[in-house]
C-alpha positions as YAML, in Angstrom:
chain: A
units: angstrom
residues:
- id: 1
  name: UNK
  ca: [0.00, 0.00, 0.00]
- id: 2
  name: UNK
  ca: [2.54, 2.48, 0.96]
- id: 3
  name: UNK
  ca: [4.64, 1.47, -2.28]
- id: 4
  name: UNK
  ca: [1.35, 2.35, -4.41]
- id: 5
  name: UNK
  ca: [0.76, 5.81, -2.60]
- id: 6
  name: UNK
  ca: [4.89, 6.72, -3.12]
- id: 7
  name: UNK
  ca: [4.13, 5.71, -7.05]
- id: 8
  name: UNK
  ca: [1.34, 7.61, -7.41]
- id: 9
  name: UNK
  ca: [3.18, 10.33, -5.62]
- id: 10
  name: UNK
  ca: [6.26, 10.44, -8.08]
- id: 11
  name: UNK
  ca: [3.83, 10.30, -10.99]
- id: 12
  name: UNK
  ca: [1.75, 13.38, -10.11]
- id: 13
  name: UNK
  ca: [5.13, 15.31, -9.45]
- id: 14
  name: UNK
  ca: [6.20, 14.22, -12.63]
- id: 15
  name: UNK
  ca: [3.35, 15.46, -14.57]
- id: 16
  name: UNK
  ca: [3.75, 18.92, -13.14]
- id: 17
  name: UNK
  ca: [7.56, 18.92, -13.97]
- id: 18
  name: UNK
  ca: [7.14, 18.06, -17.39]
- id: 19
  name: UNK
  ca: [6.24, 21.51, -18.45]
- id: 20
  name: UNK
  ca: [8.84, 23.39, -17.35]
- id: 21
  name: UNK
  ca: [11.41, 21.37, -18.40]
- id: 22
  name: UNK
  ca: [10.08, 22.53, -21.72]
- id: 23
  name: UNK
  ca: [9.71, 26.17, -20.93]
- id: 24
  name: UNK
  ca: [12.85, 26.06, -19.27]
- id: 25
  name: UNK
  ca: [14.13, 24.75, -22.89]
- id: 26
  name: UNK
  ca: [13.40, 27.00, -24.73]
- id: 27
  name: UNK
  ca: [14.10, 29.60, -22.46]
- id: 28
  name: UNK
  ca: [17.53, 28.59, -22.92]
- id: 29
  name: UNK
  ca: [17.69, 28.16, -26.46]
- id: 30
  name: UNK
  ca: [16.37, 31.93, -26.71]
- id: 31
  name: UNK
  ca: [18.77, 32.88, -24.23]
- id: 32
  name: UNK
  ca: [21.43, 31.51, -26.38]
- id: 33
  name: UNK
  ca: [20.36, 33.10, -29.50]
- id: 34
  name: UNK
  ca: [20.53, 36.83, -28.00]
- id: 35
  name: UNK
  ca: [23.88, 36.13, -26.66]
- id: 36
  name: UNK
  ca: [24.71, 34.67, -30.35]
- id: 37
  name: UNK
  ca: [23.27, 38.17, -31.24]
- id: 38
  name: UNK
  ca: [25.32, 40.15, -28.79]
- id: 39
  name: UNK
  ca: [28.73, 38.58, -29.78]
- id: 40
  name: UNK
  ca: [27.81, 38.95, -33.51]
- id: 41
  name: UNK
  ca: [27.17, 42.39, -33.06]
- id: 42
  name: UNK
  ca: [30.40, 43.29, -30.59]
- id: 43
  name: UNK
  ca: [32.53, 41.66, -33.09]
- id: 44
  name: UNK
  ca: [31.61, 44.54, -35.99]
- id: 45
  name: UNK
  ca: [34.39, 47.62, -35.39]
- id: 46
  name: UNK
  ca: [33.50, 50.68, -35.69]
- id: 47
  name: UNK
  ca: [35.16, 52.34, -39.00]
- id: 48
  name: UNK
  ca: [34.96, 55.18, -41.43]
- id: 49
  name: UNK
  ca: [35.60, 55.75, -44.84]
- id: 50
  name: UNK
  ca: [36.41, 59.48, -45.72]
- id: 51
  name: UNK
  ca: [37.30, 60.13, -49.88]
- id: 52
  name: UNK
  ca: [37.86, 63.14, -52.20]
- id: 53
  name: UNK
  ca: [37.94, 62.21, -55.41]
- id: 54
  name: UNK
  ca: [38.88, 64.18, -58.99]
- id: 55
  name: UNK
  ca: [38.87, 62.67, -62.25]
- id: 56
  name: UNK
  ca: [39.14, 64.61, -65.71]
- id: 57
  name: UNK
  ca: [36.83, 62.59, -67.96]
- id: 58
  name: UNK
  ca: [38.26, 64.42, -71.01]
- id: 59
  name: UNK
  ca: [41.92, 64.18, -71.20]
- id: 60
  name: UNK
  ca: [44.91, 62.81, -69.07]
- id: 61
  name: UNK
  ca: [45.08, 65.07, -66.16]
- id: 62
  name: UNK
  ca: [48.01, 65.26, -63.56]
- id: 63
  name: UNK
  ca: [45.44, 66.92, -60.77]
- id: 64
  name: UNK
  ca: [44.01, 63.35, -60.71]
- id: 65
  name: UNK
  ca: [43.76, 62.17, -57.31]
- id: 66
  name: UNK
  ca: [42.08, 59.53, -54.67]
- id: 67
  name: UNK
  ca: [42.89, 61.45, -51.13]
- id: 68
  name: UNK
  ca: [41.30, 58.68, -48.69]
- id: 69
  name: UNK
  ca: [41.23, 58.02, -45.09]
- id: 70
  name: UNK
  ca: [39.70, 55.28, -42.31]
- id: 71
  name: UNK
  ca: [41.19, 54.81, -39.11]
- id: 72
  name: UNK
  ca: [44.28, 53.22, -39.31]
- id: 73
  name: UNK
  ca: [45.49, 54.54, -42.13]
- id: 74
  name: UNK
  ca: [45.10, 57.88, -44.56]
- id: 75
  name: UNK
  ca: [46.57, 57.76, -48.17]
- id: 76
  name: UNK
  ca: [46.58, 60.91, -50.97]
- id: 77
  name: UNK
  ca: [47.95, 58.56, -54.20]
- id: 78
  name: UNK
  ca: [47.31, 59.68, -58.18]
- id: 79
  name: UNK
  ca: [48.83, 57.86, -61.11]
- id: 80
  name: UNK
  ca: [52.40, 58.24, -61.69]
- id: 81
  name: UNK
  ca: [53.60, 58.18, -65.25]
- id: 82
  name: UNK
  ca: [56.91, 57.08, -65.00]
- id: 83
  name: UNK
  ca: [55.83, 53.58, -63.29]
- id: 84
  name: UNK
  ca: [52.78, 53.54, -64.72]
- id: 85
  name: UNK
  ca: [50.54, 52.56, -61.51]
- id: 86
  name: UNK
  ca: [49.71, 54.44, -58.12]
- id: 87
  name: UNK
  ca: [52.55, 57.02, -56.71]
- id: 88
  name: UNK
  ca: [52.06, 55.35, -53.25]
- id: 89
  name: UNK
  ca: [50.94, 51.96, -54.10]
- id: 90
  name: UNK
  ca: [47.78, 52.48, -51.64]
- id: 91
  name: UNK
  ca: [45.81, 50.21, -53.92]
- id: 92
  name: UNK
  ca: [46.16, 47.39, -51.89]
- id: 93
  name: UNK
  ca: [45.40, 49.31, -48.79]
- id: 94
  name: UNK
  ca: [42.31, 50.30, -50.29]
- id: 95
  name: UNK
  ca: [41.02, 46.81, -51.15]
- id: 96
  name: UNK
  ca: [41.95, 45.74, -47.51]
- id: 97
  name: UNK
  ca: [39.84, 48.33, -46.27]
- id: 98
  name: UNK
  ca: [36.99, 47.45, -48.08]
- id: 99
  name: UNK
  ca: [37.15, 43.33, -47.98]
- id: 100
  name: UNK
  ca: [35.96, 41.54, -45.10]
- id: 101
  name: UNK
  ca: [38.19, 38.17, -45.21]
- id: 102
  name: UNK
  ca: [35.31, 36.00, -43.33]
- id: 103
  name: UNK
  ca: [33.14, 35.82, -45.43]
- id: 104
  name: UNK
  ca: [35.71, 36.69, -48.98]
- id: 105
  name: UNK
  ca: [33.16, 40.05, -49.68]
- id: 106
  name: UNK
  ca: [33.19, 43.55, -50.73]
- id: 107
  name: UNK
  ca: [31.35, 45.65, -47.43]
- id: 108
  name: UNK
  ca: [30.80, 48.61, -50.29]
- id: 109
  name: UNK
  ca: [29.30, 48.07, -53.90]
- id: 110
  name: UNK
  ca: [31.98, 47.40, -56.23]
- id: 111
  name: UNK
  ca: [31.09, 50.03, -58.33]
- id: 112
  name: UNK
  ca: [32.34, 52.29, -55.96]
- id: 113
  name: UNK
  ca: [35.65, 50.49, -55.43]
- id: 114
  name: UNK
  ca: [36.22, 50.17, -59.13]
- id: 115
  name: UNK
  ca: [35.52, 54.05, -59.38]
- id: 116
  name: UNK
  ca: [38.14, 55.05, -56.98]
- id: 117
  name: UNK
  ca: [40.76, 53.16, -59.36]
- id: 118
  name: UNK
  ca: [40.08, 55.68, -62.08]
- id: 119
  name: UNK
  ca: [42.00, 58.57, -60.64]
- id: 120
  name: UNK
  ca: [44.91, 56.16, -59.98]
- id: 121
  name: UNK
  ca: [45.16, 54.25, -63.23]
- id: 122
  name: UNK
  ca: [46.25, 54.98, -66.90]
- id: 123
  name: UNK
  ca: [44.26, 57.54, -68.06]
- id: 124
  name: UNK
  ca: [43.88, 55.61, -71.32]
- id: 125
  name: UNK
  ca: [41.38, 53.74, -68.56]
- id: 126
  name: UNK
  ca: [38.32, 56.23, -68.96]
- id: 127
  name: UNK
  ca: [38.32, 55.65, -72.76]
- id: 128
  name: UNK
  ca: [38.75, 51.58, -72.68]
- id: 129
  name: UNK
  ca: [36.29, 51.24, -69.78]
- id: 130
  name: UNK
  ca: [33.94, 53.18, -71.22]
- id: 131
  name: UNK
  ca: [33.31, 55.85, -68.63]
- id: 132
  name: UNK
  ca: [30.88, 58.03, -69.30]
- id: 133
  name: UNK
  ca: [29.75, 60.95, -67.17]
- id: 134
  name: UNK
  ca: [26.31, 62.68, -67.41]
- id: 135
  name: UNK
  ca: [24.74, 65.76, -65.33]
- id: 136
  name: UNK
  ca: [21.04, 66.66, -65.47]
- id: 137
  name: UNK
  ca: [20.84, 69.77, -63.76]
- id: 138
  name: UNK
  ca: [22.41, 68.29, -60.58]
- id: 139
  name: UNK
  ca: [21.51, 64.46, -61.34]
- id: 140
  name: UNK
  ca: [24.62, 62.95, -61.88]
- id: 141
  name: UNK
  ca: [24.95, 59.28, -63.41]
- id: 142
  name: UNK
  ca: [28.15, 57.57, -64.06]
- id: 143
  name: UNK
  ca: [28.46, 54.61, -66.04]
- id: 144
  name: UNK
  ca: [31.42, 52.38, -67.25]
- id: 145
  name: UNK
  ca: [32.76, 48.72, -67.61]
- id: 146
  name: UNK
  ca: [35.50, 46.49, -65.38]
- id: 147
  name: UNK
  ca: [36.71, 43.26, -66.16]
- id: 148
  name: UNK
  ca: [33.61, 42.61, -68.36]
- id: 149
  name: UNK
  ca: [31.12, 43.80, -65.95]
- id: 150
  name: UNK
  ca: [29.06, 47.01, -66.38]
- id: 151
  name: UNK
  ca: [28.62, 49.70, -63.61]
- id: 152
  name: UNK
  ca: [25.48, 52.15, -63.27]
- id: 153
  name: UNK
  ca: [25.88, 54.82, -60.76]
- id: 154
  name: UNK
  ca: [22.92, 57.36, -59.88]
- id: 155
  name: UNK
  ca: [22.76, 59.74, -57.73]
- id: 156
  name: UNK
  ca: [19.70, 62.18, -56.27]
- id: 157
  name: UNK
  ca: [18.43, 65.61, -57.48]
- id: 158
  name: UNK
  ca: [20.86, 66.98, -55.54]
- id: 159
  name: UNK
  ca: [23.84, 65.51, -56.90]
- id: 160
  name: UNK
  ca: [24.48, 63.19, -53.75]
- id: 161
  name: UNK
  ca: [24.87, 59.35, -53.99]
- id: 162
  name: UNK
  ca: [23.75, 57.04, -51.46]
- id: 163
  name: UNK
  ca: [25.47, 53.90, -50.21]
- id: 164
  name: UNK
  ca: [24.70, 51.29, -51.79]
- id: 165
  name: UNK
  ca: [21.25, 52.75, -52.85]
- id: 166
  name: UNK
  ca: [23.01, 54.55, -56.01]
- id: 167
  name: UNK
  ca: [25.00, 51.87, -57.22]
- id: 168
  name: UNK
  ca: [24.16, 49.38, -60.34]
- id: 169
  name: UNK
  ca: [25.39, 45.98, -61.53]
- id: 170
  name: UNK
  ca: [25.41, 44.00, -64.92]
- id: 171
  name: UNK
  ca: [27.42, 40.92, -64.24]
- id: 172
  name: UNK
  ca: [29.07, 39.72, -67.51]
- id: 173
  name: UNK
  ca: [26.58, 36.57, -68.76]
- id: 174
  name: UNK
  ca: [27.79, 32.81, -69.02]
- id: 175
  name: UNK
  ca: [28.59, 31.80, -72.14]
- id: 176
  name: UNK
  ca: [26.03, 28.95, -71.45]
- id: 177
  name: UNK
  ca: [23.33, 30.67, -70.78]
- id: 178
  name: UNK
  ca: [23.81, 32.77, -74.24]
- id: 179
  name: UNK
  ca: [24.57, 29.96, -76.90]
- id: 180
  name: UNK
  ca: [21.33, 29.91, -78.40]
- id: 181
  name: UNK
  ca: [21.08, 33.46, -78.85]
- id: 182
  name: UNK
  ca: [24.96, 33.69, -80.43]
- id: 183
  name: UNK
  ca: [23.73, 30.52, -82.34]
- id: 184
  name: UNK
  ca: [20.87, 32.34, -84.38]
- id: 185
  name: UNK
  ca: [22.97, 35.76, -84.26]
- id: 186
  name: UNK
  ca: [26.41, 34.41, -85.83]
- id: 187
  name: UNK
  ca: [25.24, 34.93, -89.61]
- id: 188
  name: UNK
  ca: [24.35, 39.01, -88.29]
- id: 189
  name: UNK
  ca: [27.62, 39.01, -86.51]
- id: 190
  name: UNK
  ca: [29.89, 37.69, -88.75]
- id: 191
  name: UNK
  ca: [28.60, 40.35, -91.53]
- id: 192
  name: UNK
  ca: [28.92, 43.35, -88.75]
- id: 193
  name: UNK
  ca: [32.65, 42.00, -88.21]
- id: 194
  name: UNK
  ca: [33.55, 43.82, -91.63]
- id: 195
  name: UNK
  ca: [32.31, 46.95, -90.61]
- id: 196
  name: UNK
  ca: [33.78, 46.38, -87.09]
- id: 197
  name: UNK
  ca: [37.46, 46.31, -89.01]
- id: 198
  name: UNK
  ca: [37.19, 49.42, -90.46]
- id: 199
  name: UNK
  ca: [36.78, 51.39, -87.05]
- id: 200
  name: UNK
  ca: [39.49, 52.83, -85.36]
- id: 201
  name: UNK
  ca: [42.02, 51.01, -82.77]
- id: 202
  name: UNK
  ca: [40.65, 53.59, -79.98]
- id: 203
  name: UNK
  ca: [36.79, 52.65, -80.95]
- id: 204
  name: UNK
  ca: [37.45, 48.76, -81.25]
- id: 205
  name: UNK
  ca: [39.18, 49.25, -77.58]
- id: 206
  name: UNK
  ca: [36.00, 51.04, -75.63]
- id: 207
  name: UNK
  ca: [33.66, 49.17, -73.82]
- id: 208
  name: UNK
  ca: [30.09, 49.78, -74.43]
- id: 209
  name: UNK
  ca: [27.23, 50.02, -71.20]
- id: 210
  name: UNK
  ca: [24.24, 48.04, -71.75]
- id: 211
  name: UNK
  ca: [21.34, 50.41, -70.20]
- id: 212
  name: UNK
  ca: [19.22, 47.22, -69.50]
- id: 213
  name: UNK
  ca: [19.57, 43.78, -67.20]
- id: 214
  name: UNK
  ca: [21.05, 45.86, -64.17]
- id: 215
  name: UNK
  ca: [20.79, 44.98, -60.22]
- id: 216
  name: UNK
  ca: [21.35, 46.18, -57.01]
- id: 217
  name: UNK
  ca: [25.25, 46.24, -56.15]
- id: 218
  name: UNK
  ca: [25.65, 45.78, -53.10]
- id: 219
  name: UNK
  ca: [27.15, 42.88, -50.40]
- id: 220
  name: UNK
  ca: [26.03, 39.54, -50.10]
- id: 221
  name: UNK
  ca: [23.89, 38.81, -47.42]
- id: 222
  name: UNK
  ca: [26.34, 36.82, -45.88]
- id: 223
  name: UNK
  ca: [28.13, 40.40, -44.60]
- id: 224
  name: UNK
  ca: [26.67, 41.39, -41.10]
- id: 225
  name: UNK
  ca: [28.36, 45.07, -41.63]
- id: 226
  name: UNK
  ca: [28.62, 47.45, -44.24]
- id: 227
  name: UNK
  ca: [29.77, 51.09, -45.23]
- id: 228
  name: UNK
  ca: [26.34, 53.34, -45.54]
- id: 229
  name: UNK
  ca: [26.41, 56.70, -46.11]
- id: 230
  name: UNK
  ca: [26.34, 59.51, -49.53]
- id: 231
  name: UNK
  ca: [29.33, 60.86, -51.73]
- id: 232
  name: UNK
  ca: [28.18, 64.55, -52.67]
- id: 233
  name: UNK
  ca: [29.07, 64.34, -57.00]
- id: 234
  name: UNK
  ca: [30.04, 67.05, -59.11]
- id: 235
  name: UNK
  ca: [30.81, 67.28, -63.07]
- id: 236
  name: UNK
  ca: [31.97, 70.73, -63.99]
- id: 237
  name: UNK
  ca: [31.64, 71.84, -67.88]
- id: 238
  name: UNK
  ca: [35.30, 70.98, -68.35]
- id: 239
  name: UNK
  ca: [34.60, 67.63, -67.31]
- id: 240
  name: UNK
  ca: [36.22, 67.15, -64.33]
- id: 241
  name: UNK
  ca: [34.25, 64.66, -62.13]
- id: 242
  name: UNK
  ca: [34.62, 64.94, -58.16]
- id: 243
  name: UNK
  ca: [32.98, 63.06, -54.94]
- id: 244
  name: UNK
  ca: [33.19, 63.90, -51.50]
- id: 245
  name: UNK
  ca: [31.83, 62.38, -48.56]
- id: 246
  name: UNK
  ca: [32.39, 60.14, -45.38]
- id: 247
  name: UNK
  ca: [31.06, 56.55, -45.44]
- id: 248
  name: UNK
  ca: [30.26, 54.81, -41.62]
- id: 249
  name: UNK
  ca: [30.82, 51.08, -41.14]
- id: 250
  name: UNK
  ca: [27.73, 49.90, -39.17]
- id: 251
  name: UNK
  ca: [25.83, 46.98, -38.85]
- id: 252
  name: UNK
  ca: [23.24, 45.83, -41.40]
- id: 253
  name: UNK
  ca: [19.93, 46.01, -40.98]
- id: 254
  name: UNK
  ca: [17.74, 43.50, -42.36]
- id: 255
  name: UNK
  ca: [14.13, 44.05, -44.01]
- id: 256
  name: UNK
  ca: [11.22, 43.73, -41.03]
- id: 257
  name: UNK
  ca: [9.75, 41.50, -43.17]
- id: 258
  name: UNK
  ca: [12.39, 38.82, -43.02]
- id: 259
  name: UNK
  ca: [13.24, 39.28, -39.57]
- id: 260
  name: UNK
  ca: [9.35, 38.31, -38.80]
- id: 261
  name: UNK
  ca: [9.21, 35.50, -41.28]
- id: 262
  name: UNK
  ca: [12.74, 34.32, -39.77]
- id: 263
  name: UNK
  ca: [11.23, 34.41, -35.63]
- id: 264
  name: UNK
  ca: [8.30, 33.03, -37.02]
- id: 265
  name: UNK
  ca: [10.16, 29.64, -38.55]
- id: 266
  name: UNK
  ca: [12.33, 29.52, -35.42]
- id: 267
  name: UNK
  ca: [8.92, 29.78, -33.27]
- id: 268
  name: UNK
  ca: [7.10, 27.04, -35.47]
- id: 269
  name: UNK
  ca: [9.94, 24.88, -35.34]
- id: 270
  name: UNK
  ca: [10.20, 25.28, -31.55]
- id: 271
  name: UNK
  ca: [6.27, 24.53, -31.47]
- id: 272
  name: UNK
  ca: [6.46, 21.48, -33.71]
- id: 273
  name: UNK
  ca: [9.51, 20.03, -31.21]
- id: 274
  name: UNK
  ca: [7.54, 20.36, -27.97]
- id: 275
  name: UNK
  ca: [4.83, 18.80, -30.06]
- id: 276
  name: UNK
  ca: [6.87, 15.57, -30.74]
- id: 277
  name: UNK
  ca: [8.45, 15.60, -27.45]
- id: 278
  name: UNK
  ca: [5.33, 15.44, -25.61]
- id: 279
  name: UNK
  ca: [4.12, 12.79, -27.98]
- id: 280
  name: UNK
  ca: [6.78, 10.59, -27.38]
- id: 281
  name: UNK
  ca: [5.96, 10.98, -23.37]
- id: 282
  name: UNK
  ca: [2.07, 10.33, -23.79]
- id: 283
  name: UNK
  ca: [2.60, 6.17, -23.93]
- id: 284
  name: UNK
  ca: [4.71, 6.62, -20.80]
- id: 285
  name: UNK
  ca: [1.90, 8.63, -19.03]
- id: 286
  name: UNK
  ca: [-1.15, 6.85, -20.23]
- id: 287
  name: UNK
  ca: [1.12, 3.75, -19.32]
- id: 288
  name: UNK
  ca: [1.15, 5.34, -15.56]
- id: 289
  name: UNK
  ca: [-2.28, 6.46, -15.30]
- id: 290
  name: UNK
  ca: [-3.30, 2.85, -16.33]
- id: 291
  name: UNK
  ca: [-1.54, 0.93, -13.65]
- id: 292
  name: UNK
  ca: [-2.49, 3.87, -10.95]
- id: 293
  name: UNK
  ca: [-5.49, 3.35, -11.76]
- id: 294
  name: UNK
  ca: [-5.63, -0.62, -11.41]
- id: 295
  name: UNK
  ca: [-4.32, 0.00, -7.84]
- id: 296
  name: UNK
  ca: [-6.77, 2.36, -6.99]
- id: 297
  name: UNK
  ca: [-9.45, -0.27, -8.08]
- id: 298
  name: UNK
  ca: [-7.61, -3.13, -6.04]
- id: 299
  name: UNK
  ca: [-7.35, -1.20, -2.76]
...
């Protein structure tokens, strides 16, 4: 008898614990996530991106500059004729500053990075890459090609560009994806090749910008922090083209949307383990209440 009442005993104490344990669970697991969170967001340093940049669209111009500054470091380079690359080699400096190693990603567009080359390349650069500056009363869009991909930069009314808001990609297509269209174009291409010939070396050499098939450039998702901020553009009648601004390295914020859909899955998922947890305990229970019940009957 006393066995049956101790039994009964550690059953109804067992019933009441087995809720918690579960709360307590997932308690936990949330606890972990915002500590996950807090880490995440510790490990993202603070850092700043200040650039004045002059390029003379027209002609080969030894004002060219890239004056540029973060802070560990502050660089004022141009290109140097007699080497024929940077005067100070900050290049490399500059691509440090902007590439997050983690995760092997740009934490600006790449427009923006290939700009900044400009003032410290070959001149010959603005006519092969096809940059092309335009100004609408203060509207400023800049367009050009690097390494096969095309660039689209825009910025506001009032001449400013916002990071990465402003800036445009074309990545260069797969030669896969484009066989059936060069298949039914080779007889139209093959009789434009003719005409192609009798253009000059400097026109055979410049890149065109397709106006059409652009996205968003900006980082992957995969980077947690990235420069935000707006270059203020100018082109003046000589064509000289200029930005000017200071760019802040801060966390990114993700779309409300997908933060809601993402708690939601995590909460479902949470839901749907309890479910199967408490499931698998039922037999054991039922199992319990069974026998209790038995010696209930026999006493």
């Amino acid at each position: 008898m006393i066995f049956r009442r101790k039994k009964i005993c550690i059953f109804f104490i067992f019933f009441l614990l087995v809720p918690q344990i579960f709360s307590l669970g997932k308690k936990d697991k949330n606890d972990s996530k915002e500590t996950a969170g807090s880490q995440q967001e510790s490990e993202i340093k603070k850092d700043f991106f200040k650039v004045d940049f002059l390029l003379d669209t027209k002609k080969a111009n030894p004002k060219n500059h890239l004056v540029w500054s973060n802070s560990s470091a502050a660089y004022r380079d141009y290109f140097d004729a007699l080497s024929g690359a940077s005067k100070v080699h900050s290049t490399k400096n500059l691509r440090e500053a902007f590439f997050d190693k983690s995760t092997k990603s740009f934490l600006i567009p790449k427009g923006l990075y290939a700009l900044c080359l400009f003032a410290l390349a070959n001149p010959e650069s603005v006519s092969t890459d096809g940059l092309s500056v335009t100004q609408d009363d203060k509207k400023t869009t800049i367009t050009f090609t690097h390494r096969e991909n095309s660039y689209r930069i825009e910025s506001d009314e009032k001449g400013e560009i916002y990071i990465p808001q402003g800036f445009f990609i074309k990545l260069k297509e797969k030669e896969s994806e484009n066989t059936a269209e060069n298949a039914e174009n080779a007889d139209s291409d093959s009789s434009k090749k003719e005409e192609n010939d009798e253009s000059s070396p400097e026109e055979k050499e410049k890149s065109e910008v397709s106006i059409d098939g652009f996205q968003k450039d900006e980082p992957p998702e995969t980077v947690n922090a990235i420069y935000t901020g707006k270059l203020k553009a100018s082109l003046s009648e000589k064509g000289i083209l200029t930005l000017k601004g200071k760019l802040n390295l801060k966390k990114r914020e993700k779309p409300k949307e997908e933060i809601s859909e993402k708690e939601n899955g995590e909460d479902k998922a949470d839901e749907e383990k309890s479910e199967e947890e408490a499931a698998e305990t039922a037999p054991e229970e039922n199992a319990e209440k069974s026998e209790t019940g038995k010696g209930l009957t026999q006493k």
